[in-house]
N, C-alpha and C positions, 0 to 999 in steps of 0.2 A: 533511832538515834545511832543504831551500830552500821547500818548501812549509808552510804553516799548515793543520789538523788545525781541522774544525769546531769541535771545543771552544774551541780558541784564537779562533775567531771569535766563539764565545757569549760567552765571558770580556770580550772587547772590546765587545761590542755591551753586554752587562748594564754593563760599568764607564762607556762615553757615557752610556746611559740615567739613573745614577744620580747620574752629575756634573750632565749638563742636564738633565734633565725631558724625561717626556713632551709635555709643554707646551710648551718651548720649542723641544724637538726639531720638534713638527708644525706651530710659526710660521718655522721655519729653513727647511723642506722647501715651504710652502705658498707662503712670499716668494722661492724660488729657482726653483719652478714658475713662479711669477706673471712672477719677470723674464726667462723662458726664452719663456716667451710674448709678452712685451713683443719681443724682441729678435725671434721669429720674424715679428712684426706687422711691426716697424717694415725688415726687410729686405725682407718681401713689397713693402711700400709703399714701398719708397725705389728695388726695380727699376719700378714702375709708372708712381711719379711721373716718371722718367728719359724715359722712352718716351715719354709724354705731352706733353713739352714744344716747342715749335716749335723749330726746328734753328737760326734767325737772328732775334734780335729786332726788331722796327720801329725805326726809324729814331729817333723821340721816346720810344723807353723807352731806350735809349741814353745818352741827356744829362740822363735821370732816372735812372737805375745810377747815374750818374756823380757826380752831386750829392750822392745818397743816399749815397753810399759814401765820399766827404767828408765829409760830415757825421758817419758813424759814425765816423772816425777823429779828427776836432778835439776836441781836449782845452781843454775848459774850465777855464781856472786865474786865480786872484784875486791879483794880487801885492799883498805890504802891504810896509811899510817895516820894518826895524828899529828900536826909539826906541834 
């Protein structure tokens, strides 16, 4: 009773098939691949990059962080009046 019996998995697998298509079935599986791959790329590269980088920044990249990262936080806003 706790297990399922191959037929109950054919009955499942024919009723997916029939609700979505072949076709969309193998654009669901192709983009799920794609982003499994995506993700194992982007961890490969993100221990790589890690390693690669100098342990202390120079002194003048420093006070260019520092700007930069001002800058990305100022909020540009327009005030107008009520009439």
């Amino acid at each position: 009773m706790g297990s399922f019996s191959i037929w109950h998995w054919l009955i499942v697998l024919l009723i997916v098939v029939m609700v979505f298509g072949t076709k969309k079935l193998k654009n669901m599986g192709s983009d799920l691949g794609g982003a499994v791959k995506g993700f194992k790329d982007g961890m490969k590269d993100g221990g790589q990059s890690a390693a690669d980088e100098p342990a202390a920044p120079a002194p003048g990249h420093v006070a260019n962080a520092q700007a930069a990262d001002k800058a990305r936080h100022t909020i540009d806003v327009e005030a107008r009046q009520k009439s």
